[in-house]
Gaussian input, Z-matrix of N, CA and C with variables (Angstrom, degrees):
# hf/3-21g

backbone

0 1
 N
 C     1     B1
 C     2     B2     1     A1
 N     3     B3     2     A2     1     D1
 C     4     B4     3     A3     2     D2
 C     5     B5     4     A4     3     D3
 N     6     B6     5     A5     4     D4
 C     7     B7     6     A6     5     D5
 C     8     B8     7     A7     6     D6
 N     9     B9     8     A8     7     D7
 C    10    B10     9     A9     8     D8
 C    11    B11    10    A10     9     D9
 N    12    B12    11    A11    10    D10
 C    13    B13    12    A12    11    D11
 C    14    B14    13    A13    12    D12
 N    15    B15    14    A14    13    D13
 C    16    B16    15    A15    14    D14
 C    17    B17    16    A16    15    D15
 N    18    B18    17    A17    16    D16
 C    19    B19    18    A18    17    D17
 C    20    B20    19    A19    18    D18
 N    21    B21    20    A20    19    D19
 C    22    B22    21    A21    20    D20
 C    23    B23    22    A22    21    D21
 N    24    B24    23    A23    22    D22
 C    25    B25    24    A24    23    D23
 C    26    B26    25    A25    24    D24
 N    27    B27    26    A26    25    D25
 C    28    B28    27    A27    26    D26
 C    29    B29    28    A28    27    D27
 N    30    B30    29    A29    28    D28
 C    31    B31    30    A30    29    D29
 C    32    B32    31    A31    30    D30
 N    33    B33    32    A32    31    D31
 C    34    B34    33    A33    32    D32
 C    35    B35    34    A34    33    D33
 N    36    B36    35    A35    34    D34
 C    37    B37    36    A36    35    D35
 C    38    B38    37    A37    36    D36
 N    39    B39    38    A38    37    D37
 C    40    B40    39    A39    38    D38
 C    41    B41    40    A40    39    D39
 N    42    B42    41    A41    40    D40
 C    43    B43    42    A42    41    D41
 C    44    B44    43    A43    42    D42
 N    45    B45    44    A44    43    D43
 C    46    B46    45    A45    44    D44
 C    47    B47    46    A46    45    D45
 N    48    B48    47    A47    46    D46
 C    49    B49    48    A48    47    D47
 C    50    B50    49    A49    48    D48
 N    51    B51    50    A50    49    D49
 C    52    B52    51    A51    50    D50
 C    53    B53    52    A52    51    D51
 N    54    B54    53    A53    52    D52
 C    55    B55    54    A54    53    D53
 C    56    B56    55    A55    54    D54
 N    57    B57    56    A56    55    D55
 C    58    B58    57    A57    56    D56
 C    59    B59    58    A58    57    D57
 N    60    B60    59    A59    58    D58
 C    61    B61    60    A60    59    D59
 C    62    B62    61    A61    60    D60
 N    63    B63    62    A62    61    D61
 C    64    B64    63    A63    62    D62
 C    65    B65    64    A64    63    D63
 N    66    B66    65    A65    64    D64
 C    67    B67    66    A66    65    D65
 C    68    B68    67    A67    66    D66
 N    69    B69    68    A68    67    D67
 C    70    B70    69    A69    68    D68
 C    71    B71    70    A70    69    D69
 N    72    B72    71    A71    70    D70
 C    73    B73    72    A72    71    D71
 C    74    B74    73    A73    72    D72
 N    75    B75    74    A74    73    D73
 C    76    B76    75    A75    74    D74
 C    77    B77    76    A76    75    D75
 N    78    B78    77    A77    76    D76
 C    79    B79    78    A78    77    D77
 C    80    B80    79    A79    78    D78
 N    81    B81    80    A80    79    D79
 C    82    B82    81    A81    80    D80
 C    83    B83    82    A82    81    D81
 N    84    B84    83    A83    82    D82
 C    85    B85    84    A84    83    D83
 C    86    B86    85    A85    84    D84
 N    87    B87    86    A86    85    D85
 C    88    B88    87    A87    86    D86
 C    89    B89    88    A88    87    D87
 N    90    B90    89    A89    88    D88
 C    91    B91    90    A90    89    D89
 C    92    B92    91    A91    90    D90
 N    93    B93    92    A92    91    D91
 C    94    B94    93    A93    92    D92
 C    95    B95    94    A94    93    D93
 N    96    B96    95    A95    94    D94
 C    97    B97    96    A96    95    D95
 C    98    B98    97    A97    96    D96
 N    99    B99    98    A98    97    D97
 C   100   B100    99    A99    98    D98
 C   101   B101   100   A100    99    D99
 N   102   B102   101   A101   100   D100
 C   103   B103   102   A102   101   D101
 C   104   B104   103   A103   102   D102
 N   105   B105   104   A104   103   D103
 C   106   B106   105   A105   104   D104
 C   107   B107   106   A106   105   D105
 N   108   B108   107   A107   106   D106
 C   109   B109   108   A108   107   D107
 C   110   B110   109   A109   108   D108
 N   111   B111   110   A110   109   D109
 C   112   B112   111   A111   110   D110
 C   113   B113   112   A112   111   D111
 N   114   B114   113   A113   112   D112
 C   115   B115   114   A114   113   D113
 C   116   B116   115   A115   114   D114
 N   117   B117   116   A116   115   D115
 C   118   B118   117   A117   116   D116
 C   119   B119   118   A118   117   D117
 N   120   B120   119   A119   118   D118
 C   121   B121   120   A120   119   D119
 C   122   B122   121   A121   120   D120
 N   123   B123   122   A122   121   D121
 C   124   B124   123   A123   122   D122
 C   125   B125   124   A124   123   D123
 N   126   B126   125   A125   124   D124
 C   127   B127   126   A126   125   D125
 C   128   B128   127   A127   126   D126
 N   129   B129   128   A128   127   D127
 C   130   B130   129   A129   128   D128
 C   131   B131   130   A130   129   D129
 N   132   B132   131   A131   130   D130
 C   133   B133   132   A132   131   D131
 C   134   B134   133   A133   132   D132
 N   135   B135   134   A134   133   D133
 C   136   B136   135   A135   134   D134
 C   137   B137   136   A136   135   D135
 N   138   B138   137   A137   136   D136
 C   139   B139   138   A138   137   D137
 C   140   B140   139   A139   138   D138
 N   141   B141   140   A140   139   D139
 C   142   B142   141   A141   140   D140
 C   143   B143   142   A142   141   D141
 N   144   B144   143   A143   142   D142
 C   145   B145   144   A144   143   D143
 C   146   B146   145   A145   144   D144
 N   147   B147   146   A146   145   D145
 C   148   B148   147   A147   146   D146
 C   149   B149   148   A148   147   D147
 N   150   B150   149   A149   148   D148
 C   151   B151   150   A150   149   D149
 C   152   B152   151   A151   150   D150
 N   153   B153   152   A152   151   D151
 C   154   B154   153   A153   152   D152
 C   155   B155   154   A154   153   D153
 N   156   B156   155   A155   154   D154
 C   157   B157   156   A156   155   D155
 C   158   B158   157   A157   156   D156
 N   159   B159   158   A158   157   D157
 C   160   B160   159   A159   158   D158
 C   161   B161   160   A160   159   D159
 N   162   B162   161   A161   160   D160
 C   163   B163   162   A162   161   D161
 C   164   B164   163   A163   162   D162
 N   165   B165   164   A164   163   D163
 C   166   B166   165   A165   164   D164
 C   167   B167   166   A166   165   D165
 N   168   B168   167   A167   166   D166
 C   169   B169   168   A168   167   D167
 C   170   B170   169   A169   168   D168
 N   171   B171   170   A170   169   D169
 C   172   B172   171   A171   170   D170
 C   173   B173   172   A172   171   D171
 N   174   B174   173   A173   172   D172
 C   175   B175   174   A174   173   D173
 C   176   B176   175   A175   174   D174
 N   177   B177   176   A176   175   D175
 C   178   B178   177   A177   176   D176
 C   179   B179   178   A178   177   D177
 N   180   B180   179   A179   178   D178
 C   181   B181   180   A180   179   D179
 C   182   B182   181   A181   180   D180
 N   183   B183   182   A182   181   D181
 C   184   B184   183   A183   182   D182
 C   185   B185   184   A184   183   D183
 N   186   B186   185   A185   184   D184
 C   187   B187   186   A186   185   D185
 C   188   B188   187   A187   186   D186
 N   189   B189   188   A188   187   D187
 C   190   B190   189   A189   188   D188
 C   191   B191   190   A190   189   D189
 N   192   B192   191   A191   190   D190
 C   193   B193   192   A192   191   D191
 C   194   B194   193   A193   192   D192
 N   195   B195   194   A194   193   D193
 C   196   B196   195   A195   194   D194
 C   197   B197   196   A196   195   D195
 N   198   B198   197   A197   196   D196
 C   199   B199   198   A198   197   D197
 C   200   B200   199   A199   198   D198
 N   201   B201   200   A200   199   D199
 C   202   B202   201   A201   200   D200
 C   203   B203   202   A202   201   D201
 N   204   B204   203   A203   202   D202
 C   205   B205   204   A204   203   D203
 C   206   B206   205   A205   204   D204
 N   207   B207   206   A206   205   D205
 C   208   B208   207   A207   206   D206
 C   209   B209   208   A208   207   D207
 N   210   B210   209   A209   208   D208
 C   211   B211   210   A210   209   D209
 C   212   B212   211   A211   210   D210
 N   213   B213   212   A212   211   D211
 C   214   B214   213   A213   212   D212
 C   215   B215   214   A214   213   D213
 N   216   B216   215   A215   214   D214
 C   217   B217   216   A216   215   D215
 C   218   B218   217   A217   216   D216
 N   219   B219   218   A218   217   D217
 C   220   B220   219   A219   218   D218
 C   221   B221   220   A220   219   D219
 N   222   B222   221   A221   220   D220
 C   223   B223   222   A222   221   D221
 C   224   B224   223   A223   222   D222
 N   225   B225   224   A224   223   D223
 C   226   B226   225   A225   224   D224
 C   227   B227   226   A226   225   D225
 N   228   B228   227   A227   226   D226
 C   229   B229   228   A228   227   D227
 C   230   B230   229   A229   228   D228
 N   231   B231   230   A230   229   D229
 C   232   B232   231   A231   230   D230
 C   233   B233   232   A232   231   D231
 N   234   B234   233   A233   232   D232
 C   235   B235   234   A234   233   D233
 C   236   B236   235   A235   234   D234
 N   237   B237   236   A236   235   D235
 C   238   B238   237   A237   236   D236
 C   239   B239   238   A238   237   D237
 N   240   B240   239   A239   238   D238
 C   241   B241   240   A240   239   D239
 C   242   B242   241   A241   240   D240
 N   243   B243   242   A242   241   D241
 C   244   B244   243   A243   242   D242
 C   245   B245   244   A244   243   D243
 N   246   B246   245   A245   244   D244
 C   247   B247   246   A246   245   D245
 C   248   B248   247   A247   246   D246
 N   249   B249   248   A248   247   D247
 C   250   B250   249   A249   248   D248
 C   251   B251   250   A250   249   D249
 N   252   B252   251   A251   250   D250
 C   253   B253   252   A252   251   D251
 C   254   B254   253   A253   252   D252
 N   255   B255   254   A254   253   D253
 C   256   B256   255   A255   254   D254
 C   257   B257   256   A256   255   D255
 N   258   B258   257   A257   256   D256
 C   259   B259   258   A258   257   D257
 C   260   B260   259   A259   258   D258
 N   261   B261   260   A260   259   D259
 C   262   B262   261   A261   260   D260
 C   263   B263   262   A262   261   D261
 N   264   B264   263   A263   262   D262
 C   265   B265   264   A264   263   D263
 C   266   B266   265   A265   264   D264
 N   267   B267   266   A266   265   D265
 C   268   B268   267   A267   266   D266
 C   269   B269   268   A268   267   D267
 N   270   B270   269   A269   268   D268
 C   271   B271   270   A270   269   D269
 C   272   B272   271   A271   270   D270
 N   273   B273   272   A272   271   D271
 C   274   B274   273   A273   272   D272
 C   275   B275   274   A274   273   D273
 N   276   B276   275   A275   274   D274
 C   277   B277   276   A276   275   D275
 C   278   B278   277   A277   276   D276
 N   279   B279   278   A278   277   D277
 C   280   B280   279   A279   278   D278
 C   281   B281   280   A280   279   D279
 N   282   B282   281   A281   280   D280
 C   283   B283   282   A282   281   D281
 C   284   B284   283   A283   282   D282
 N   285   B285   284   A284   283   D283
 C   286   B286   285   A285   284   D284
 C   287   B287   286   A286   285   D285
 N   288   B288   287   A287   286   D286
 C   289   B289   288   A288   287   D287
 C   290   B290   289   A289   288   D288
 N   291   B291   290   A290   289   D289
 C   292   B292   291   A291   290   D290
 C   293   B293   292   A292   291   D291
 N   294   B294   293   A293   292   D292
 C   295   B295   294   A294   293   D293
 C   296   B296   295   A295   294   D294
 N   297   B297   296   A296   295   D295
 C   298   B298   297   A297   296   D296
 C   299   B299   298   A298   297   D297
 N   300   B300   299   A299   298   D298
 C   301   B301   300   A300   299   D299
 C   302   B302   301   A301   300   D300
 N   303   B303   302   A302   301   D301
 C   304   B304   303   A303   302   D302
 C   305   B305   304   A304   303   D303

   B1=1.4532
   B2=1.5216
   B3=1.0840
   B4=1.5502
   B5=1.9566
   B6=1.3193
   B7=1.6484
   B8=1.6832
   B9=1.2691
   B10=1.8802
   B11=2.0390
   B12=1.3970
   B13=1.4453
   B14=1.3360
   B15=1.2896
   B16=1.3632
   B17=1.8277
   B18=1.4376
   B19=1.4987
   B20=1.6936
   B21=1.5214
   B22=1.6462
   B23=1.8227
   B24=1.7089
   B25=1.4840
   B26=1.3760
   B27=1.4236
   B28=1.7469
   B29=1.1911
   B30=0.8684
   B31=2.3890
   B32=2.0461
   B33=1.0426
   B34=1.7765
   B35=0.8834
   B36=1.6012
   B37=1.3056
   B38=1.7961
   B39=1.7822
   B40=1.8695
   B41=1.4023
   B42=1.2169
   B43=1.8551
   B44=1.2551
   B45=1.3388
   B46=1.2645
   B47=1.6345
   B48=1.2940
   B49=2.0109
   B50=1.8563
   B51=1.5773
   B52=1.2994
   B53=2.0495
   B54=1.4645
   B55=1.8881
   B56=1.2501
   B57=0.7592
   B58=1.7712
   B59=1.2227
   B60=1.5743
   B61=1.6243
   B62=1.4431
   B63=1.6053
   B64=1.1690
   B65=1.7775
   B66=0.8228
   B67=1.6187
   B68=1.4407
   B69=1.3462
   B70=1.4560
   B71=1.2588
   B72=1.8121
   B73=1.5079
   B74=1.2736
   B75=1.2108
   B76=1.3983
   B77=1.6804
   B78=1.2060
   B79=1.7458
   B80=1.6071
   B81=1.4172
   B82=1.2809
   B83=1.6270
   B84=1.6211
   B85=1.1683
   B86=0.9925
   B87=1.2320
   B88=1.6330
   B89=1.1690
   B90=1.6035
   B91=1.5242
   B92=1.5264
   B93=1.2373
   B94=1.8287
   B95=1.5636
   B96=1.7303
   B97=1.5485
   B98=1.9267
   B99=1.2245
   B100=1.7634
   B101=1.5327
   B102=1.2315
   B103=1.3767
   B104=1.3980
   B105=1.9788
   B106=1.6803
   B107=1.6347
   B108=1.5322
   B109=1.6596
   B110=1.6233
   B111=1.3995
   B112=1.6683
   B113=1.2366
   B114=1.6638
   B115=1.6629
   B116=1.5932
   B117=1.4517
   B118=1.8550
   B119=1.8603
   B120=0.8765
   B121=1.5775
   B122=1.6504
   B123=0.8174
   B124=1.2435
   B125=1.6953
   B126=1.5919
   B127=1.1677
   B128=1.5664
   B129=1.3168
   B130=1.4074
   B131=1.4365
   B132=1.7136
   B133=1.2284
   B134=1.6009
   B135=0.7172
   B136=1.7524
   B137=1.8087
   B138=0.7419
   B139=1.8530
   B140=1.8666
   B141=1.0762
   B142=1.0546
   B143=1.8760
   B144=1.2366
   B145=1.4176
   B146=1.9375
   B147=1.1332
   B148=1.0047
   B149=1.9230
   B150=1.4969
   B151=1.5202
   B152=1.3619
   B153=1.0779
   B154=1.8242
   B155=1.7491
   B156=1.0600
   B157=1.7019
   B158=1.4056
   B159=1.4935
   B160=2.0558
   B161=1.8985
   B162=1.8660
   B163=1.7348
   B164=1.1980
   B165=1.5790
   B166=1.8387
   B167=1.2940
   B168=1.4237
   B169=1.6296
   B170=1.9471
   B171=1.1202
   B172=1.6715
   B173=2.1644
   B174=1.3966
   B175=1.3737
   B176=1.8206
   B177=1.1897
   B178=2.0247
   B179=1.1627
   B180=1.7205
   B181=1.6798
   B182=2.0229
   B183=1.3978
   B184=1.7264
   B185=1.9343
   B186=1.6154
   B187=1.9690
   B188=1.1724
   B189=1.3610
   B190=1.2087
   B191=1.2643
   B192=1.2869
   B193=1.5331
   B194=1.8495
   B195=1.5959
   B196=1.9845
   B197=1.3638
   B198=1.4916
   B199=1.8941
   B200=1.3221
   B201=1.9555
   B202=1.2534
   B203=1.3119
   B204=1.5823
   B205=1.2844
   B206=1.4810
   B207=1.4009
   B208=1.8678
   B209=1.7999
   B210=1.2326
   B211=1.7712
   B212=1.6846
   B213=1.3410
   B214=1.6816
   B215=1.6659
   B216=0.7529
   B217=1.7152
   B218=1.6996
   B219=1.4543
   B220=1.1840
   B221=1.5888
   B222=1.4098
   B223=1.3984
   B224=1.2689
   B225=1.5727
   B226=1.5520
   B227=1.3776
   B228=1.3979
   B229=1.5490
   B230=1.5836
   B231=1.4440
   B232=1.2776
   B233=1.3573
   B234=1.0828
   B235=1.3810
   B236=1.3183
   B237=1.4083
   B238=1.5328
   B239=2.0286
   B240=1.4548
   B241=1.5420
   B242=1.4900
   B243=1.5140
   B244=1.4426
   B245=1.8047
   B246=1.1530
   B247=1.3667
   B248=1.9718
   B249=1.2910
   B250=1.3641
   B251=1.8889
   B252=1.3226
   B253=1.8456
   B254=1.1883
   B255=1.5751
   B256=1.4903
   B257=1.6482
   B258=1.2360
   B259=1.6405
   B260=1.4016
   B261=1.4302
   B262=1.7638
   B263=1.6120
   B264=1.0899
   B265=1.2742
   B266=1.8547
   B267=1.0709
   B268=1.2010
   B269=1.6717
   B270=1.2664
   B271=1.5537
   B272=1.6938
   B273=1.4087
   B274=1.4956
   B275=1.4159
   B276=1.6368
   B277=1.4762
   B278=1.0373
   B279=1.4010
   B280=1.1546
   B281=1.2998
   B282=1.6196
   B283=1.3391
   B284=1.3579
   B285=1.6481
   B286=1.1676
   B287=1.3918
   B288=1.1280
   B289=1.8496
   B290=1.5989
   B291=1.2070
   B292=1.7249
   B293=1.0492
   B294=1.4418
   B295=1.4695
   B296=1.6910
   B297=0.8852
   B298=1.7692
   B299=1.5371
   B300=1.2006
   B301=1.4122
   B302=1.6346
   B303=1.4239
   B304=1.5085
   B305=1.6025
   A1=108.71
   A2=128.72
   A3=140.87
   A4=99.31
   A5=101.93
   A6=134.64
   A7=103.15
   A8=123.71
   A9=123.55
   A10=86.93
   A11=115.38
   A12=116.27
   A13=129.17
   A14=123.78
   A15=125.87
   A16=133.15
   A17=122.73
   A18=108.38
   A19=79.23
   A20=122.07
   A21=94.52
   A22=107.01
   A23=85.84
   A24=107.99
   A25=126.83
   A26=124.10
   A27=112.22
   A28=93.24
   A29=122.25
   A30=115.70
   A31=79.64
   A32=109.34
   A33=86.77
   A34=126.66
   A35=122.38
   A36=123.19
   A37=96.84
   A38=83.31
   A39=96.06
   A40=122.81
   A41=109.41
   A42=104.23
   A43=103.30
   A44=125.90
   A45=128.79
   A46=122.13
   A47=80.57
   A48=94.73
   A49=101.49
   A50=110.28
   A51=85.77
   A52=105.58
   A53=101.90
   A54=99.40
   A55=105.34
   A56=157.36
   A57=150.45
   A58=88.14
   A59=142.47
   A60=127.39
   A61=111.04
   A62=111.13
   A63=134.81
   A64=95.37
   A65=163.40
   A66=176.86
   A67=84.18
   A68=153.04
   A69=136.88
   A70=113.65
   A71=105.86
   A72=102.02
   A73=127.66
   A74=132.23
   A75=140.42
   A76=102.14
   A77=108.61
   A78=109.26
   A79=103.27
   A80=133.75
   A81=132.47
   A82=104.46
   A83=133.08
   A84=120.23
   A85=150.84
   A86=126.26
   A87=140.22
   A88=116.06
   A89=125.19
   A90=106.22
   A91=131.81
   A92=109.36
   A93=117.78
   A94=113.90
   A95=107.15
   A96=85.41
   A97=105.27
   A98=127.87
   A99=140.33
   A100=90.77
   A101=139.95
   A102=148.25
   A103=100.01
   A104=102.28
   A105=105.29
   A106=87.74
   A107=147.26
   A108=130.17
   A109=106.27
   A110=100.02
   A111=115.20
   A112=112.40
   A113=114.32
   A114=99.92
   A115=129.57
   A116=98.82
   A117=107.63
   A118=91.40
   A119=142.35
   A120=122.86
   A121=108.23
   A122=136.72
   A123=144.99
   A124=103.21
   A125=123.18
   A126=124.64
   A127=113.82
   A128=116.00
   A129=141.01
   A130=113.71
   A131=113.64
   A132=110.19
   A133=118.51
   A134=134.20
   A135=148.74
   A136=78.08
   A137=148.63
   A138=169.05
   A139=101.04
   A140=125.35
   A141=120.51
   A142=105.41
   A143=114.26
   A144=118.88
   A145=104.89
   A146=115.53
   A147=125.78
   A148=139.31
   A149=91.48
   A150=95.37
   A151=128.98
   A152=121.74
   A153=140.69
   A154=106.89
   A155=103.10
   A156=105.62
   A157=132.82
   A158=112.04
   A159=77.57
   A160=77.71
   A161=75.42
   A162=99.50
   A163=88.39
   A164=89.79
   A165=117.41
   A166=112.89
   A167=106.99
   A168=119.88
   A169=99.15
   A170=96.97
   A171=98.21
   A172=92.04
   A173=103.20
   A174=88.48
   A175=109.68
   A176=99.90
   A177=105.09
   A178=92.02
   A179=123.78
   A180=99.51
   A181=77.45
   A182=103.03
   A183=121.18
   A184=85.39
   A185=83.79
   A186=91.32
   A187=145.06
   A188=137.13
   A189=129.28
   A190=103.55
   A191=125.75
   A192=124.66
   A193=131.45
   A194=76.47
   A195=90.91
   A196=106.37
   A197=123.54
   A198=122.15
   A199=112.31
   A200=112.82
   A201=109.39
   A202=107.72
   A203=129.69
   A204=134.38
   A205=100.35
   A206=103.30
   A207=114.86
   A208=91.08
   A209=116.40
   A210=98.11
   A211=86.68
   A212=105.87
   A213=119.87
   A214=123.43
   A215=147.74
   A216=144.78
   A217=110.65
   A218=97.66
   A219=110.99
   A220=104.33
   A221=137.23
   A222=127.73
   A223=116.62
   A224=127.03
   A225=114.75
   A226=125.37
   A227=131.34
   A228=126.58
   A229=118.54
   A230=119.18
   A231=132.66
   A232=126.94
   A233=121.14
   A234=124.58
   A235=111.95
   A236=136.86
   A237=129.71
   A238=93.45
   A239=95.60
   A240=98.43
   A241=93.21
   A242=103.36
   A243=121.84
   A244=114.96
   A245=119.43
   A246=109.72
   A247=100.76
   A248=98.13
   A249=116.30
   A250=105.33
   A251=126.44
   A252=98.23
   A253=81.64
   A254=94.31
   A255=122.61
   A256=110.58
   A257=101.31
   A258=119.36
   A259=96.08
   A260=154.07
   A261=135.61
   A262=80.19
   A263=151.81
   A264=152.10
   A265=101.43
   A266=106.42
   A267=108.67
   A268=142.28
   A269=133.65
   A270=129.98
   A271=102.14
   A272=123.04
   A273=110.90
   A274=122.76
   A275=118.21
   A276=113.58
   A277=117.11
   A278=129.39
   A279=151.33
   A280=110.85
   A281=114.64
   A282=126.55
   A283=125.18
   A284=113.04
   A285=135.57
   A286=118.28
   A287=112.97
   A288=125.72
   A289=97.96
   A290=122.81
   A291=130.51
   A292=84.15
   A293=129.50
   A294=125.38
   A295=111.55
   A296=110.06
   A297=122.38
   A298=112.48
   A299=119.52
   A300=127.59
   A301=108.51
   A302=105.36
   A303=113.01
   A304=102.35
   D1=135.91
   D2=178.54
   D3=-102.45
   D4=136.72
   D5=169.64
   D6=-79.93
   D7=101.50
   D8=177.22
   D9=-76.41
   D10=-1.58
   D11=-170.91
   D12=-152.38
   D13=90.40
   D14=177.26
   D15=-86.45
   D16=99.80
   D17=-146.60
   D18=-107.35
   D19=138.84
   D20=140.37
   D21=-123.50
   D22=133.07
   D23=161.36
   D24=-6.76
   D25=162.29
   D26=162.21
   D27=-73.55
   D28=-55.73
   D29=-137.36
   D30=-65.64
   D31=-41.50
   D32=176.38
   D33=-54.46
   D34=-33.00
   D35=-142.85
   D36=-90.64
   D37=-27.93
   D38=161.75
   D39=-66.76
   D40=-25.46
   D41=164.77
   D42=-58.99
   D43=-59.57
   D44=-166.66
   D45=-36.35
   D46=-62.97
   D47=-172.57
   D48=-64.99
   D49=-29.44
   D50=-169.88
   D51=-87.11
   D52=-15.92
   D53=152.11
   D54=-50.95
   D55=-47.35
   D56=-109.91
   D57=-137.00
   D58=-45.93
   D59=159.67
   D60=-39.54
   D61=-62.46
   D62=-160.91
   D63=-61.90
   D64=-95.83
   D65=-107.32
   D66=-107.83
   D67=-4.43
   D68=176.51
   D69=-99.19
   D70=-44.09
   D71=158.52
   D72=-58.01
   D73=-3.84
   D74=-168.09
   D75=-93.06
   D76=-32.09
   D77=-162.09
   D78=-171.54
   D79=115.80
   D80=174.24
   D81=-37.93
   D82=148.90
   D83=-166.78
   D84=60.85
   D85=-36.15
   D86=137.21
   D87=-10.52
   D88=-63.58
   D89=178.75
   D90=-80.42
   D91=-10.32
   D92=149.56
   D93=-58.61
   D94=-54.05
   D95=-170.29
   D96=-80.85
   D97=23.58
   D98=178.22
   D99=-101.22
   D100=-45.75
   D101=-174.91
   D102=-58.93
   D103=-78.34
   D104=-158.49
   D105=-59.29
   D106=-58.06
   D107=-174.65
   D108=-21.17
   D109=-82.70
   D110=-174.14
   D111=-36.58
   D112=-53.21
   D113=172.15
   D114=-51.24
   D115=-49.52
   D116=-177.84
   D117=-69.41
   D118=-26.18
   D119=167.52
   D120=-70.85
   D121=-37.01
   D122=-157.29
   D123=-89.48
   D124=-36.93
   D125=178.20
   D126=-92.04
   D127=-10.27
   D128=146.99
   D129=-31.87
   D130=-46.40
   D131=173.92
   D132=-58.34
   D133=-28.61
   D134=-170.31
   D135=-42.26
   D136=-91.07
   D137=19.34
   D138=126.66
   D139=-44.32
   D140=-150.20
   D141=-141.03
   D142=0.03
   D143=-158.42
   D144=-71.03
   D145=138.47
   D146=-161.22
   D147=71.95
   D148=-12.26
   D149=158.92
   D150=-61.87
   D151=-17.24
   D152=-169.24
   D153=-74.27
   D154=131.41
   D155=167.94
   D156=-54.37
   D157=121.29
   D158=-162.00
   D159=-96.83
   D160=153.33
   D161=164.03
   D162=-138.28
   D163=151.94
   D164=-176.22
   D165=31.39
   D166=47.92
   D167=145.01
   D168=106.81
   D169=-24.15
   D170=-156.34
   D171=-92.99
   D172=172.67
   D173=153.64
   D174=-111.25
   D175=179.55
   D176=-153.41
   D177=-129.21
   D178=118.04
   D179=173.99
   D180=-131.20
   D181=136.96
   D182=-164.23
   D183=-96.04
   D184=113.25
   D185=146.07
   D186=-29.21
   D187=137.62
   D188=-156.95
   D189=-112.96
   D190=-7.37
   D191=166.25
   D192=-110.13
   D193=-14.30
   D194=-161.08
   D195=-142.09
   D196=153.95
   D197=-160.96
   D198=-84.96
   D199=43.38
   D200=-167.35
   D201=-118.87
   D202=142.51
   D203=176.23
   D204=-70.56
   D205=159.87
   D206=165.52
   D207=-113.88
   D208=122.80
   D209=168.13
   D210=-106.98
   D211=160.06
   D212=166.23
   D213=-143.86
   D214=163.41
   D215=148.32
   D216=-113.42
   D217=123.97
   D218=-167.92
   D219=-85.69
   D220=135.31
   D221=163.25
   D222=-159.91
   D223=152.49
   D224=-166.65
   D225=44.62
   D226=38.14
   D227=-160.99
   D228=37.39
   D229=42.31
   D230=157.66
   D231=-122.07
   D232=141.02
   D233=-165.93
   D234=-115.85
   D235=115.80
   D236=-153.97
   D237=-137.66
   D238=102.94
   D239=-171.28
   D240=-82.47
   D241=133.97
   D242=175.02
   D243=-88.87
   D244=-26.55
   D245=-165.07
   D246=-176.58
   D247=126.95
   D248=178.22
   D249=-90.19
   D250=99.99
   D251=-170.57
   D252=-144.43
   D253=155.49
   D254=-172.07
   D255=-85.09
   D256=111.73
   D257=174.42
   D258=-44.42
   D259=-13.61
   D260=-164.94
   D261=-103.40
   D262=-14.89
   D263=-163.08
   D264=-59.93
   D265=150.74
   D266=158.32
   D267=-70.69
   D268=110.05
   D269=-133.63
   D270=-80.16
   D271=-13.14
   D272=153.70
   D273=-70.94
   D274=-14.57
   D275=179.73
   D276=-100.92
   D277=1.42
   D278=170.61
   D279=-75.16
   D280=-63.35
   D281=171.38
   D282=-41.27
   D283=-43.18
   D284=172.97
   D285=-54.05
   D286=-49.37
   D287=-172.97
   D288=-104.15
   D289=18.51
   D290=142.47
   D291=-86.46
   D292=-93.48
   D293=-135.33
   D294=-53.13
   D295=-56.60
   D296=170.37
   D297=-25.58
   D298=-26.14
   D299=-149.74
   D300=-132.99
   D301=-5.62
   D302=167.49
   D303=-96.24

């Protein structure tokens, strides 16, 4: 199924920036090239939206560069990413900031 619409959320867009803190302290630049990844995965959905497995309600499509989930809810051929989170995370706090956000 193809997305004619890809939105992502604030609280994602807050995963994002706080990846992109996180991966900058690590290496000057790092969190631009963690950004432009996440974006081209994320605009990926256009192409691919709804093929992904959903867990805990959402569907999950895993990064191709970095240990981070994409969650989304697919509806009306729109794709509305809920939460950018780091796969090393712990899977009750994960669960938690799914549910919060559904």
């Amino acid at each position: 199924m193809m997305a004619n619409q890809v939105v992502i959320l604030e609280a994602a867009a807050n995963d994002l920036a706080q990846g992109i803190d996180f991966y900058e302290t690590q290496k000057a630049g790092l969190g631009a090239y963690f950004f432009d990844s996440l974006i081209a995965d994320i605009e990926s959905l256009e192409i691919s939206a709804g093929v992904h497995a959903i867990r805990l309600g959402l569907h999950r499509m895993l990064s191709r560069r970095f240990p981070f989930a994409i969650y989304y809810n697919l509806q009306n051929n729109r794709a509305e990413v809920v939460a950018v989170l780091d796969m090393r995370s712990n899977p009750a706090w994960t669960r938690e900031q799914l549910e919060k956000r559904q």
